[in-house]
C-alpha positions in Angstrom: 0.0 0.0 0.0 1.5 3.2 -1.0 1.3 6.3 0.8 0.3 9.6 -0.4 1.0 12.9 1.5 -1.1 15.7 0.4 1.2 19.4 0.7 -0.9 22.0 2.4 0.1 25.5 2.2 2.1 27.3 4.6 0.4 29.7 6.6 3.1 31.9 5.5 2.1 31.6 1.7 -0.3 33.9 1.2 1.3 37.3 3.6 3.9 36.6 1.1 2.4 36.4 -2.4 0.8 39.5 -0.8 3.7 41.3 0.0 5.1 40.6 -3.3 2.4 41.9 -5.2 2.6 45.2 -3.3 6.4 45.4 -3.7 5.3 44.5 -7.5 2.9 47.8 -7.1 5.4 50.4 -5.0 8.1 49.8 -7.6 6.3 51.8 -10.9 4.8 54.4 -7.6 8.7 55.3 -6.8 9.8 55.9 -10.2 6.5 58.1 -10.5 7.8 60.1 -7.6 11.3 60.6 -8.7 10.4 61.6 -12.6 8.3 64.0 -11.5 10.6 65.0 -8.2 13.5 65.4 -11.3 10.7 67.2 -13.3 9.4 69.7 -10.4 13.1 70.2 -9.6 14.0 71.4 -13.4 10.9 73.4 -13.6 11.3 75.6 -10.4 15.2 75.9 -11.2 13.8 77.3 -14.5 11.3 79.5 -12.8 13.7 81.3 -10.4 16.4 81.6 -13.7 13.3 83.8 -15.3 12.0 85.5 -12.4 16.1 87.1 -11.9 15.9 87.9 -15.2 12.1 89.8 -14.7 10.6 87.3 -17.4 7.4 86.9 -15.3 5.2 86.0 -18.0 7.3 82.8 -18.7 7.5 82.3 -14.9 3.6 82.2 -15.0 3.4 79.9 -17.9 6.3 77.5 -16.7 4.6 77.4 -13.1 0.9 76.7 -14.9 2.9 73.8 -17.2 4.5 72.0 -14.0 1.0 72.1 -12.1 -0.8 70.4 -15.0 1.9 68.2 -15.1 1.7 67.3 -12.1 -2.0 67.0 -11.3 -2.4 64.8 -14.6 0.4 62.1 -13.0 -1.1 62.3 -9.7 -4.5 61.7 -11.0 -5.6 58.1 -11.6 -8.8 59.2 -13.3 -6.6 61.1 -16.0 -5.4 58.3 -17.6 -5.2 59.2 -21.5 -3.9 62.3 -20.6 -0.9 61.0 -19.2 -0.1 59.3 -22.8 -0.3 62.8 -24.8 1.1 65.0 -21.9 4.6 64.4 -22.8 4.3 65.0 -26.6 2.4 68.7 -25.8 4.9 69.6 -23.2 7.5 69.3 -26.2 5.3 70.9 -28.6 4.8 73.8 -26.5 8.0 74.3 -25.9 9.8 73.4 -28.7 7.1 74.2 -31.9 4.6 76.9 -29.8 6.8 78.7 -27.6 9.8 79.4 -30.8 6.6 80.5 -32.8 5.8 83.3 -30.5 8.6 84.3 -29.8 9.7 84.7 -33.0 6.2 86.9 -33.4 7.4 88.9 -30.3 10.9 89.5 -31.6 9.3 90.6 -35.5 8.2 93.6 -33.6 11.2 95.0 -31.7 14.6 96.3 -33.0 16.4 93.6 -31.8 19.8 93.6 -33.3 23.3 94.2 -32.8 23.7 97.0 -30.6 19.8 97.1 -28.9 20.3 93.6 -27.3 20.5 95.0 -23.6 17.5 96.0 -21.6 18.0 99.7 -20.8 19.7 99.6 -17.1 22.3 97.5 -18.7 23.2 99.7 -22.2 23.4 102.3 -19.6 26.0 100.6 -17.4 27.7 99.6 -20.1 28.1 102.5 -21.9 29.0 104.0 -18.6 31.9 101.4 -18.6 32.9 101.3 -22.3 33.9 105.4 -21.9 36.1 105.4 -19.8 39.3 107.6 -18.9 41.8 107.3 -16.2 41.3 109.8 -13.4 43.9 113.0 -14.1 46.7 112.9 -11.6 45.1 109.5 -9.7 47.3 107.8 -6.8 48.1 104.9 -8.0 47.5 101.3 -6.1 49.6 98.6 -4.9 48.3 95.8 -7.1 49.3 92.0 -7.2 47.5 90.0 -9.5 46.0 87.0 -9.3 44.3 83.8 -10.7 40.6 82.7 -9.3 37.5 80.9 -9.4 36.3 83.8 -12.8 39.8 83.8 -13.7 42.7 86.5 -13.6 41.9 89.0 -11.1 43.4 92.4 -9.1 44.6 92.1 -5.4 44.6 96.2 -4.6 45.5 97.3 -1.5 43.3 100.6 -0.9 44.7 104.1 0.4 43.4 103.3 3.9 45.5 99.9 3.9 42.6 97.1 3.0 42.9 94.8 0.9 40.3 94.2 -2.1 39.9 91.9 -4.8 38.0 91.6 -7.9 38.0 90.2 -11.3 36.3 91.1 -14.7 32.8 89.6 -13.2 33.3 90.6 -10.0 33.5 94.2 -8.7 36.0 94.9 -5.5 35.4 93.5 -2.0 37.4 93.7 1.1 39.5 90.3 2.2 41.9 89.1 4.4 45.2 89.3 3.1 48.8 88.9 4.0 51.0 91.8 3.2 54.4 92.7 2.5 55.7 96.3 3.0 52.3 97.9 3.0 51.1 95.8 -0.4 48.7 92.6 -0.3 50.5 89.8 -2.0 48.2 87.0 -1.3 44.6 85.7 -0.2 42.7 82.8 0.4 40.9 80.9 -2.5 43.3 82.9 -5.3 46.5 82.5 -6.6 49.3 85.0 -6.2 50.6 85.1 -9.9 55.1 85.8 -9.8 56.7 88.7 -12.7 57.3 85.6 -14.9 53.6 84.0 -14.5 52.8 87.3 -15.2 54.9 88.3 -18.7 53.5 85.1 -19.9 49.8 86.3 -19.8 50.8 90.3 -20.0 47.6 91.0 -22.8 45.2 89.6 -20.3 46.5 91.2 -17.1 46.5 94.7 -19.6 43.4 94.7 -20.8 41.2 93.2 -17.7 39.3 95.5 -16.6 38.1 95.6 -13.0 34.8 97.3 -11.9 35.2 99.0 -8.5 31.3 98.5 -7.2 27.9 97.5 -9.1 27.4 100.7 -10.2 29.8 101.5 -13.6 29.7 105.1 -12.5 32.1 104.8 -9.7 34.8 103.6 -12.7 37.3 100.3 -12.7 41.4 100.0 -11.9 43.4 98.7 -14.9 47.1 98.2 -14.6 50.0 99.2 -17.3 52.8 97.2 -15.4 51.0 94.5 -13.4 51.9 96.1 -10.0 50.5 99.4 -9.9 46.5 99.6 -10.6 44.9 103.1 -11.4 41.5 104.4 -11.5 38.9 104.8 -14.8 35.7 106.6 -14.3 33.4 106.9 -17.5 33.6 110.7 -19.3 29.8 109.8 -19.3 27.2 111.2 -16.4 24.1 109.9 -16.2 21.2 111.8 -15.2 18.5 109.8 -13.5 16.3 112.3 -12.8 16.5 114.0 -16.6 16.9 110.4 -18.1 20.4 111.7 -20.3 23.7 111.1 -20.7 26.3 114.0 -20.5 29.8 113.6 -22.5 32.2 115.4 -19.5 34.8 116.4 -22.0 32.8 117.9 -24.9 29.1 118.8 -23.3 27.0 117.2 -25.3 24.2 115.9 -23.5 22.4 112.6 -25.3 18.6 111.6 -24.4 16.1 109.2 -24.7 14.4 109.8 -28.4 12.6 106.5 -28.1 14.6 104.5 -31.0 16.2 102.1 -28.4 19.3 104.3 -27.7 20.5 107.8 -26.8 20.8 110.3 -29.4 22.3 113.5 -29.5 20.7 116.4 -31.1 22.2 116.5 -34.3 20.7 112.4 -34.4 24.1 110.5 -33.5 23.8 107.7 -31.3 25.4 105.9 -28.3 25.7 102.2 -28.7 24.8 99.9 -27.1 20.9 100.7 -27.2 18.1 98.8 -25.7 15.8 96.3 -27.0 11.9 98.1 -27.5 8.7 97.7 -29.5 8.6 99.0 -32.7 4.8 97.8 -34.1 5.5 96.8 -37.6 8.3 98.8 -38.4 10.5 95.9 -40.1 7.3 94.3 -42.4 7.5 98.1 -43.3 11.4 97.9 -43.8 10.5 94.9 -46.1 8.4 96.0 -48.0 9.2 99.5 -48.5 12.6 100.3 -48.0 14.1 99.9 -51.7 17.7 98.9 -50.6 15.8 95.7 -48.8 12.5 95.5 -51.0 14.6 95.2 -54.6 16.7 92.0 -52.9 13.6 90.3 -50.8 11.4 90.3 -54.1 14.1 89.1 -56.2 14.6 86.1 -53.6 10.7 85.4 -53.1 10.9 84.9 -56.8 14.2 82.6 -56.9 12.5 80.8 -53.5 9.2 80.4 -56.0 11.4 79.2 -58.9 13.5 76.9 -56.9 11.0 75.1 -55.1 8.4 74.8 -58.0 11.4 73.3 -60.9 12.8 70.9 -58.1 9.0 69.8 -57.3 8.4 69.3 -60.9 11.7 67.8 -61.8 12.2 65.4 -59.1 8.8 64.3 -59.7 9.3 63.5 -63.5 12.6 62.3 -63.3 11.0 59.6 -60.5 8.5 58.8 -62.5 10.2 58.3 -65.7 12.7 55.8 -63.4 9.2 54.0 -61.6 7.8 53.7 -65.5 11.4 52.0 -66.7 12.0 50.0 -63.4 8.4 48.7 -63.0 8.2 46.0 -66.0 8.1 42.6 -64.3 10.2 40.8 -67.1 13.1 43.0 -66.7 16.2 41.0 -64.9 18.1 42.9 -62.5 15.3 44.8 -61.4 15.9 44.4 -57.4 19.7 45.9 -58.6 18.9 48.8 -60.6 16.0 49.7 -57.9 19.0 49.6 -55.2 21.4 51.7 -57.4 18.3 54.0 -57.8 17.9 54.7 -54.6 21.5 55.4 -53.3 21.3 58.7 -53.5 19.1 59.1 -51.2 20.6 56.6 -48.5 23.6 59.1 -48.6 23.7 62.1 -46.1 22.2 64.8 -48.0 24.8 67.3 -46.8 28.1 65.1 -47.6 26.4 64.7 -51.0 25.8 69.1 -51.4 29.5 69.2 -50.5 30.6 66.7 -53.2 28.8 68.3 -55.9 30.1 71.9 -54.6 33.8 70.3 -54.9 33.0 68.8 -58.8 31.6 72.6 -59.6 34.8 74.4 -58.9 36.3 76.1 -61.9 40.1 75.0 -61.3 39.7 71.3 -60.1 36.5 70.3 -60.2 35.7 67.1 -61.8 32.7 68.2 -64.4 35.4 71.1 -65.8 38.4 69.3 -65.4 37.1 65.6 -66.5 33.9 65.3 -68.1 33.8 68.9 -70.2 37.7 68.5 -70.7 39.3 71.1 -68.9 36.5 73.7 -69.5 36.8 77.1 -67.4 32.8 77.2 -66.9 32.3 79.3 -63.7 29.2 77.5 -62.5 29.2 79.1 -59.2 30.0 83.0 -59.0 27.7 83.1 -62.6 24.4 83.9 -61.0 22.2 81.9 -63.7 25.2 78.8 -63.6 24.8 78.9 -60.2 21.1 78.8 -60.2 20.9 75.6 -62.5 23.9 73.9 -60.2 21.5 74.1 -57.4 18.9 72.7 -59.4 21.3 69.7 -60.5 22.3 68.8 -57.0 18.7 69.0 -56.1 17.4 66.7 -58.6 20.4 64.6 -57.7 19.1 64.1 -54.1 15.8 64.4 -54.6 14.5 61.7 -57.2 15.0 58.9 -55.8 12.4 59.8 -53.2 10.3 60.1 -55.5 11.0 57.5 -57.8 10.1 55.2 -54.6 7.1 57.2 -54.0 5.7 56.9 -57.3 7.0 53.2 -57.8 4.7 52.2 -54.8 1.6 54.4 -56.0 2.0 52.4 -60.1 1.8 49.3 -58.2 -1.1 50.3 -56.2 -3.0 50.8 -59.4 -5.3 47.8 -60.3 -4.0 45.5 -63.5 -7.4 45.2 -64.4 -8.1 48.8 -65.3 -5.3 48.8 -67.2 -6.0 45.4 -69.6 -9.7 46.8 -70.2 -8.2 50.0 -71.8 -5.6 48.0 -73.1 -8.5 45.9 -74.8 -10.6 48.7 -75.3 -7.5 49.7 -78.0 -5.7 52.6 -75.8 -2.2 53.4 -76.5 0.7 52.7 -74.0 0.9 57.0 -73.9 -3.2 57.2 -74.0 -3.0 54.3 -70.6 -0.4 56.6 -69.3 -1.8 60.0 -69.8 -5.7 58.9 -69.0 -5.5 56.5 -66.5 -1.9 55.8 -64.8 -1.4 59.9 -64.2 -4.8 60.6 -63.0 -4.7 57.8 -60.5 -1.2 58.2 -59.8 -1.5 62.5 -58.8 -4.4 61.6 -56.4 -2.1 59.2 -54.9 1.1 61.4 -54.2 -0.6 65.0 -54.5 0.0 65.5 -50.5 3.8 64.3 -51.2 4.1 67.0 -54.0 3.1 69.5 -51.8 5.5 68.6 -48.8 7.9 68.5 -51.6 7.3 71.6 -52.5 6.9 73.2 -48.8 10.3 71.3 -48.1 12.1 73.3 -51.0 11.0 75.9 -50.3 13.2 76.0 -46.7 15.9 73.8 -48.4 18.8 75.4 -46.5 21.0 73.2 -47.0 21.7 72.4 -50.6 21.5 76.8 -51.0 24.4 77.0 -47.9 26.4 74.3 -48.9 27.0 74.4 -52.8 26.6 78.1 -53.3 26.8 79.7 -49.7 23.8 82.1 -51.3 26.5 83.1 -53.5 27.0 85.0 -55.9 26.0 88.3 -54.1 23.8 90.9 -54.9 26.4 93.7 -55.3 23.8 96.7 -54.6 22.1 95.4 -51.9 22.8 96.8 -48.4 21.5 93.1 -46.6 24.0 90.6 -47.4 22.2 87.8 -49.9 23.3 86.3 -53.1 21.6 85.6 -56.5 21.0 82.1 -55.0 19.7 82.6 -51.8 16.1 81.5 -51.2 13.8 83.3 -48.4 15.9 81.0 -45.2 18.9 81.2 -46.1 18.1 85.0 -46.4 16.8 85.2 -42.8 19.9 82.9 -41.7 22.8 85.7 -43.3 20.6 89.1 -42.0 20.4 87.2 -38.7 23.8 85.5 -37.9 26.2 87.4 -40.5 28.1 90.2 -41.4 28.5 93.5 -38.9 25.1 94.2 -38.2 22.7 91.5 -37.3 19.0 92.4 -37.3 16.9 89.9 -35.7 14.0 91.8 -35.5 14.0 92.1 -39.7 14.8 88.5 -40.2 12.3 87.3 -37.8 9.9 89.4 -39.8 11.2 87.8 -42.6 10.3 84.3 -41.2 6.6 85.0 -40.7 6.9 86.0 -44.5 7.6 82.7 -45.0 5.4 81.0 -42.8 2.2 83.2 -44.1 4.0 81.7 -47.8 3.9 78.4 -47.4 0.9 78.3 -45.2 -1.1 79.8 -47.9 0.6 77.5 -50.5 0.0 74.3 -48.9 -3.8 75.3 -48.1 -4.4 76.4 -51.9 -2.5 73.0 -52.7 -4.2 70.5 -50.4 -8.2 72.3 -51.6 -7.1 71.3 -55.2 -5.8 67.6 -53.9 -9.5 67.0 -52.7 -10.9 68.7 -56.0 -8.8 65.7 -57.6 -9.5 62.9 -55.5 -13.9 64.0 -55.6 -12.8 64.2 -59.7 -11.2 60.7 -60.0 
């Protein structure tokens, strides 16, 4: 007779499936915690960065955003929201916020020289002018190397030490001294005559403020031992709201263009950053020496984004027409060699073709026209049909994928009963396969098209924009479409005028927005045709 032993469970067994199943639940509740801990932390770090800098209306929005963010994750009845939250937080900041902002800065003068909010263009032209004090004692001065870099131990006239650097104005420390002079001083170090030759440009031109306030001057040194005194030949008046030159007189005031201006209209730069309403759409559009250049590159930007639409399209096409015949051999090679242009980086390829276009070793003169001296990029019309070459070049075989997939979408049978019916291969083409085929990539045609139209990179990279426009007073080039336009008014040459080439950018938005909605009415017209 055999035995059997039934197992009953452990009075333990159940305490410790339980325990495991609420270790199973605390795990996902402490990561919760900590993202949004990390989030909370990032956010309020944020907030107090804007709020010393007086933004208050970001600190507002930033402080709304981390509350939603927060109430959403610690809600359980909120569940779909939780799945979209992190997708609009990057919207708004990334897509919503850059879009007003740009808006905001379309309607200031914000450029080179009216960066600064008006307290600081006045402290700093308080501390660009300035002289050294007539007949000024001058100050024991050791330098020294800190936490901001090389900075001035000065021993006052009442025997305390002070040190500052460039960032730093003055302050009083303990030092040790040597015949009167402090030579050295915790957290700094003392810099020798030799440590000090070695880095004599630095040590003559830093420039150290005495207090906060640039009116009370700065001590420069001319030897590295001895510091002296500068004190602006500027005097601000708070109370009149002008700047007084000391040495000449003239007294400059607040005209409200952003900086002060004298009477005869000259003006002290740095300005300040204000609201100017639609001053720079007015710029655009009426100003001759920037009206005659933006309308010639609206019309290029129209040109170039239309002929590489149109040819990239064809040329695709015509490839999809050869390369979809199911008797052909070789067709899974030629579709691969097709397509390699487009699996390599688009901006290694704009600098390959720039390199086979120059005039004295580039391979199309040198090689293939036979030593030719065809300057295809400082002619402005050469230049114009390079672009358009290298465009094709990277651009069919998107389409020629696009176009292959939207011929084999087509039914066979629509195409044997016209075939029976006694159509032409061109009539089957023209009546049926192109009809079908537009409805099918009309949206892609119209990305295409938007694309182009902000194609930055083929303009910047074969052609830099180049040839310029020698007249023009902006600096663009006979190839320059309306983005690379905003890039070189906004990040080039002397005087870089955001305001104007943020106006410039709504142009372009309003552009294309327009464009794509015209585009996208006549899609459906086709698609409720066919």
């Amino acid at each position: 007779m055999t035995n059997t032993s039934v197992e009953t469970p452990t009075p333990h067994s159940a305490p410790e499936k339980r325990l495991k199943f609420q270790s199973f639940r605390i795990g996902p509740l402490v990561i919760k915690i900590v993202l949004l801990s990390t989030f909370n932390a990032i956010m309020a770090f944020l907030m107090f960065t804007l709020a010393s800098q007086g933004s208050w209306g970001l600190v507002v929005g930033a402080a709304a955003l981390t509350i939603a963010v927060d109430v959403i994750y610690l809600n359980k009845r909120m569940l779909p929201a939780k799945y979209i939250t992190p997708g609009l937080v990057f919207l708004l900041i990334f897509q919503v916020f850059i879009i007003i902002y740009t808006f905001y800065i379309a309607f200031t003068n914000f450029s080179t020289g009216h960066i600064l909010d008006k307290d600081d263009a006045i402290q700093s032209l308080l501390s660009q002018n300035q002289e050294r004090v007539p007949d000024s004692a001058s100050y024991p001065l050791t330098v020294v190397d800190g936490p901001n870099g090389l900075g001035f131990l000065v021993t006052d006239p009442a025997g305390d030490a002070l040190v500052g650097d460039a960032e730093t104005p003055l302050a009083p420390v303990e030092a040790t001294f040597e015949d009167d002079k402090a030579v050295a001083t915790d957290g700094y170090t003392t810099l020798k005559f030799a440590d000090v030759l070695q880095v004599q440009d630095q040590v003559f031109n830093l420039v150290v403020p005495v207090s906060d306030d640039a009116a009370d001057g700065s001590i420069r040194t001319l030897d590295g031992s001895s510091g002296y005194q500068y004190v602006s030949n500027l005097v601000y008046d708070e109370s009149t709201d002008t700047l007084t030159n000391g040495t000449t007189g003239e007294v400059y005031t607040d005209e409200g263009n952003g900086a002060f201006e004298s009477p005869d209209g000259a003006q002290l730069l740095p300005g300040w950053t204000i609201n100017i309403g639609f001053d720079n759409f007015e710029r655009a559009f009426t100003d001759s020496s920037i009206r005659g250049p933006l309308v010639s590159v609206m019309i290029w930007t129209f040109v170039f984004a239309s002929l590489s639409m149109l040819f990239t399209f064809a040329l695709g096409l015509f490839m999809a027409l050869m390369f979809n015949h199911p008797r052909m051999r070789g067709l899974k090679i030629y579709r691969i060699i097709m397509v390699l242009p487009y699996a390599f980086p688009a901006f290694l390829g704009a600098m390959v073709w720039s390199g086979m276009y120059s005039t004295s070793f580039g391979f199309i003169n040198n090689v293939l026209l036979g030593g030719a001296d065809i300057p295809w990029l400082t002619d402005p019309t050469l230049a114009k049909v390079a672009v358009l070459i290298v465009n094709l070049w990277l651009g069919f075989p998107y389409m020629f994928l696009v176009t292959l997939g939207a011929l084999q979408s087509i039914p066979e049978e629509i195409q044997e009963a016209a075939r029976t019916d006694g159509a032409s291969p061109w009539q089957v083409f023209r009546q049926i396969k192109l009809p079908l085929l537009l409805v099918s990539v009309a949206p892609v045609l119209i990305a295409t098209f938007a694309f182009n139209f902000n194609n930055f990179n083929v303009i910047y990279l074969v052609t830099g924009g180049g040839p310029r426009i020698a007249d023009a007073d902006i600096p663009v080039g006979h190839t320059d479409i309306l983005i690379s336009l905003v890039y070189k008014v906004a990040f080039t040459g002397q005087q870089r005028d955001y305001g104007l080439a943020s106006a410039f950018s709504i142009i372009i938005f309003v552009v294309v927005a327009t464009v794509s909605i015209i585009s996208f009415r006549r899609t459906k017209t086709l698609e409720d045709i066919h």
